[in-house]
N, C-alpha and C positions, 0 to 999 in steps of 0.2 A: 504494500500500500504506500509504496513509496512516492511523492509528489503530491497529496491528496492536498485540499483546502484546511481539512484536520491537522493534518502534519505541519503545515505552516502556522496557524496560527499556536498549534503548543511548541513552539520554534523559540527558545532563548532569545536570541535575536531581534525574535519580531517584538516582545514583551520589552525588550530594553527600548528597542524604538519607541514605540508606546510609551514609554515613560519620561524618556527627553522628550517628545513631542507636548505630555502634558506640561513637562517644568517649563518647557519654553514659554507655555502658552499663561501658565500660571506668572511666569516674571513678565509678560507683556503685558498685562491684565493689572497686576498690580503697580508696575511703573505706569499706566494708565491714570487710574487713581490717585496715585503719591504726586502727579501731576495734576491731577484735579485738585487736591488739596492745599498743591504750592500754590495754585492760582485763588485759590480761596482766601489764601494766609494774607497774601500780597494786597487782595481787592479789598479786605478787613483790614490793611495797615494802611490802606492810601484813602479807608473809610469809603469805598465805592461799592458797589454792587457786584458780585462775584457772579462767576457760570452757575447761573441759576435756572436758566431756562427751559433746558430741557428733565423733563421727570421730576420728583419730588427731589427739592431742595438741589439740584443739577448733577444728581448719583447720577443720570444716563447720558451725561455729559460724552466720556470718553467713547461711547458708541458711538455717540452721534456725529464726534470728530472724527474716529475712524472710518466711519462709512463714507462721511464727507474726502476723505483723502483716497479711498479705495475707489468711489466713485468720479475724479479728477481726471480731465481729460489728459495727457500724455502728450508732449509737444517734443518731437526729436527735432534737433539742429538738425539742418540741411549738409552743413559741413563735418557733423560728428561720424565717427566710425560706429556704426551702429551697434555693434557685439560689444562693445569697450564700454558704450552709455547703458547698455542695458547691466552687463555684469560686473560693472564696478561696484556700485549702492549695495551688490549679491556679497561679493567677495568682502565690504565691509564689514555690513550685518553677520556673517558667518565665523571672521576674523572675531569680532565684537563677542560672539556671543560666547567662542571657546574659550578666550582667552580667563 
């Protein structure tokens, strides 16, 4: 039964993936928020009105910036090397994330 859908998922391997995919997602998520809250701290020290707008008290703030950036049109330079602009931002975030 070697090769089956079974065999892969009880696969070491696959469970470790699974698991950096959660922590990643878990440190995105919460540098999300720690971000929402510096901008809170900041809008409370200059006495203005903080991200409030979206959801109660602006907890769905950082969705709504993420969708907003996910949903962002894409503008490639005419003169850029195309493979170069797309995988550099890659190669940061990946460097960034191991180190």
């Amino acid at each position: 039964m070697k090769g089956t859908i079974q065999n892969f998922f009880f696969n070491p391997l696959f469970f470790l993936g699974v698991l950096i995919l959660i922590k990643i997602v878990l440190v995105l998520v919460a540098v999300a928020y720690f971000t929402l809250a510096e901008r809170k701290i900041m809008a409370a020290i200059q006495r203005r009105k903080g991200p409030n707008v979206v959801g109660f008290l602006g907890l769905l703030q950082p969705l709504a910036d993420g969708l907003k950036l996910i949903c962002k049109e894409i503008v490639f330079p005419s003169s850029a090397n195309f493979r170069i602009f797309l995988f550099a931002p890659l190669l940061v975030i990946v460097l960034s994330l191991t180190s």
